[in-house]
C-alpha positions as CSV (number, residue, x, y, z in Angstrom):
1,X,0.0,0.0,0.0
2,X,1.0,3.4,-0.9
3,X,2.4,5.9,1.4
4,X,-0.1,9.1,2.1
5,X,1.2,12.1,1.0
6,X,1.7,14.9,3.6
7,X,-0.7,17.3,2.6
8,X,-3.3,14.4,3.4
9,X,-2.2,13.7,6.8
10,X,-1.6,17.4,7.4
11,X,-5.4,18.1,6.6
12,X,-6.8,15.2,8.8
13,X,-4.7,16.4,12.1
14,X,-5.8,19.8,11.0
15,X,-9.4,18.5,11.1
16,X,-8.7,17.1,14.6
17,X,-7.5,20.0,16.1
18,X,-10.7,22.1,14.4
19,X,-13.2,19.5,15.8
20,X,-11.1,19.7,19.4
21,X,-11.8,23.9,18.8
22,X,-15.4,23.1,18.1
23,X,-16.1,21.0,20.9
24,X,-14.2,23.6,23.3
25,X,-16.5,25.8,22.4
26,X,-19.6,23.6,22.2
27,X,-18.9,23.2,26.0
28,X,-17.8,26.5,27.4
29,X,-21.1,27.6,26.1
30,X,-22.9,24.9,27.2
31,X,-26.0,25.4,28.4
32,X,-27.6,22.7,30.9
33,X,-31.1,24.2,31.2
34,X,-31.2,25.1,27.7
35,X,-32.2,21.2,26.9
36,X,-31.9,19.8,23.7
37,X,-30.3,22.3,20.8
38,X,-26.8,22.1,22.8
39,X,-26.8,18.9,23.5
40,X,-27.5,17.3,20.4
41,X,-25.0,20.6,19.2
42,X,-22.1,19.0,21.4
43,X,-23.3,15.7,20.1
44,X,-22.7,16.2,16.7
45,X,-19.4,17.9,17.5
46,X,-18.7,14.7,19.3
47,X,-19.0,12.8,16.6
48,X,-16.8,14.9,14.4
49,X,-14.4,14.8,16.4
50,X,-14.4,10.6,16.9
51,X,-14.5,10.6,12.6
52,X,-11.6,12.9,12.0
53,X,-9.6,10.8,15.0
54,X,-10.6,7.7,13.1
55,X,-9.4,9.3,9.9
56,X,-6.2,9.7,11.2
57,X,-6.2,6.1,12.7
58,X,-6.9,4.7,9.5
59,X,-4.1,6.6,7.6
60,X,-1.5,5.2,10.4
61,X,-2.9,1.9,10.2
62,X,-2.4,2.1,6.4
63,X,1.5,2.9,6.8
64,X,3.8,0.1,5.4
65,X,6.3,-1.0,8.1
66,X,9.4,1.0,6.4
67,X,7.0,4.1,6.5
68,X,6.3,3.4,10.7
69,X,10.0,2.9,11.4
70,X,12.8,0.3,11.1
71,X,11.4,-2.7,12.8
72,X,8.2,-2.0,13.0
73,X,5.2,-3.9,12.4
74,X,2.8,-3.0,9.9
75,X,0.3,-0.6,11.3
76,X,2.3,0.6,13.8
77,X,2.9,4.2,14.4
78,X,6.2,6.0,14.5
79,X,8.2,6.5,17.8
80,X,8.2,9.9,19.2
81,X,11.6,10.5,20.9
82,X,10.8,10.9,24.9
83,X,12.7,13.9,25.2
84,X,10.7,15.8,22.8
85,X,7.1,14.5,24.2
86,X,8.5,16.2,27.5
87,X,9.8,19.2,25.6
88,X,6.4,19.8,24.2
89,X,4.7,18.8,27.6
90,X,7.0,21.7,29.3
91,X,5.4,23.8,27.1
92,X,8.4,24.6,24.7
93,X,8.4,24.8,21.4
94,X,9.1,21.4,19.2
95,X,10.6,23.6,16.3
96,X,13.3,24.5,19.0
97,X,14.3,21.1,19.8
98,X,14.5,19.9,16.2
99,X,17.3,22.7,15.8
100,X,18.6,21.4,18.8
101,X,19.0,18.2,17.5
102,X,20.2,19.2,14.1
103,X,22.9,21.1,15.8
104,X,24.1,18.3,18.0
105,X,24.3,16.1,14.8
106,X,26.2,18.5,13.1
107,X,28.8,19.2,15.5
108,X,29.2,15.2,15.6
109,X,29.4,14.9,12.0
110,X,31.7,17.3,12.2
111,X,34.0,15.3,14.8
112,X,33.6,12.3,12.9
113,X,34.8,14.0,9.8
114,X,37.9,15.1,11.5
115,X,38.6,11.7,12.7
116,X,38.5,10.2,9.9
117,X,40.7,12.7,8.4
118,X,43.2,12.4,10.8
119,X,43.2,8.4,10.6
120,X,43.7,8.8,6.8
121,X,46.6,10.8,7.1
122,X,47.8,8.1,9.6
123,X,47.6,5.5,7.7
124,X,49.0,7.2,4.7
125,X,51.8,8.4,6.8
126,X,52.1,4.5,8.2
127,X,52.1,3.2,4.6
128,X,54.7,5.0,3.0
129,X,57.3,4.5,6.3
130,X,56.3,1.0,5.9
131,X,56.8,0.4,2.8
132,X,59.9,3.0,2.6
133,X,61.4,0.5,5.4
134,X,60.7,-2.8,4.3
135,X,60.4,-2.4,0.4
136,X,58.9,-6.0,0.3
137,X,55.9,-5.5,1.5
138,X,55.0,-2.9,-1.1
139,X,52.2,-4.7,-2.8
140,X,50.3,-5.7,0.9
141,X,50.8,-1.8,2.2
142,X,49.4,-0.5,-1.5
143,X,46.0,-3.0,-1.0
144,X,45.4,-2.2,2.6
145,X,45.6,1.7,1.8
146,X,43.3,0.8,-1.1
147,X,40.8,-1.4,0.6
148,X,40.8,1.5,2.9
149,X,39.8,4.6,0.9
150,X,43.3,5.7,-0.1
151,X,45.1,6.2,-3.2
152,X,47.9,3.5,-2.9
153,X,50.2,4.5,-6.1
154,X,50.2,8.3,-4.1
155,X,51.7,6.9,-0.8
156,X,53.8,4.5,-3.4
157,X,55.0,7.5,-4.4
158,X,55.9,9.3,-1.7
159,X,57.4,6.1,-0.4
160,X,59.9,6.1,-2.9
161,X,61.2,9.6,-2.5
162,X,61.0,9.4,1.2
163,X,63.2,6.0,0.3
164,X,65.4,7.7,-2.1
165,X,66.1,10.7,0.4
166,X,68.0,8.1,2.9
């Protein structure tokens, strides 16, 4: 089953939040000795409410299980991270915590980035003293730095003048 698009999930929580408005309203102006008019009023208001909740059911019912989260059985609905429920439940804004977040991630990539420029260098470094040193295992250090990301015939090179210079 297909995905639903955004905009259709957007307008179904959109109708659940106007029926929760409507039904606010229905009962601050409810009037008990009024009799029937407002109650079948809140009634129907009720039931709005109860159809656009459904709505919304159905839609997350209908999510395949990549769609709900990895892991996930069909049906199910995504996980919410704890720490932003209670965000929201103190009354902060969610936007706020998703830059948060983004920010936290960045400065990690960043970090990671670093280290694995730093272990690159290494290991280039490594390679041509290695092979500079011990000329006979040229072929092994050239498929390691390969099979690792690096270009072997530059360290190769470098290995040579750096063994040439001795």
């Amino acid at each position: 089953m297909d995905r639903p698009d955004h905009s259709t999930v957007e307008r179904q929580i959109q109708d659940v939040i106007q029926s929760l408005y409507q039904v606010m309203v229905q009962v601050s102006s409810y009037d008990s000795a009024g009799g029937r008019p407002t109650r079948d009023v809140l009634g129907s208001e009720l039931t709005s409410l109860s159809r656009s909740l459904q709505a919304v059911h159905r839609t997350a019912s209908s999510q395949p299980a990549t769609a709900a989260g990895a892991g996930a059985a069909p049906g199910e609905l995504p996980s919410i991270p704890q720490e932003l429920i209670m965000y929201v439940e103190n009354g902060r804004n969610p936007d706020i915590y998703t830059r948060e977040f983004v920010e936290i991630v960045r400065r990690g990539n960043q970090l990671m980035r670093g280290k694995m420029h730093a272990f690159s260098g290494f290991r280039d470094v490594l390679a041509e003293q290695i092979a500079a040193g011990m000329p006979e295992l040229k072929e092994d250090v050239a498929k390691v730095v390969t099979s690792t990301g690096g270009d072997a015939k530059a360290v190769m090179a470098a290995a040579a003048a750096n063994s040439g210079s001795q």
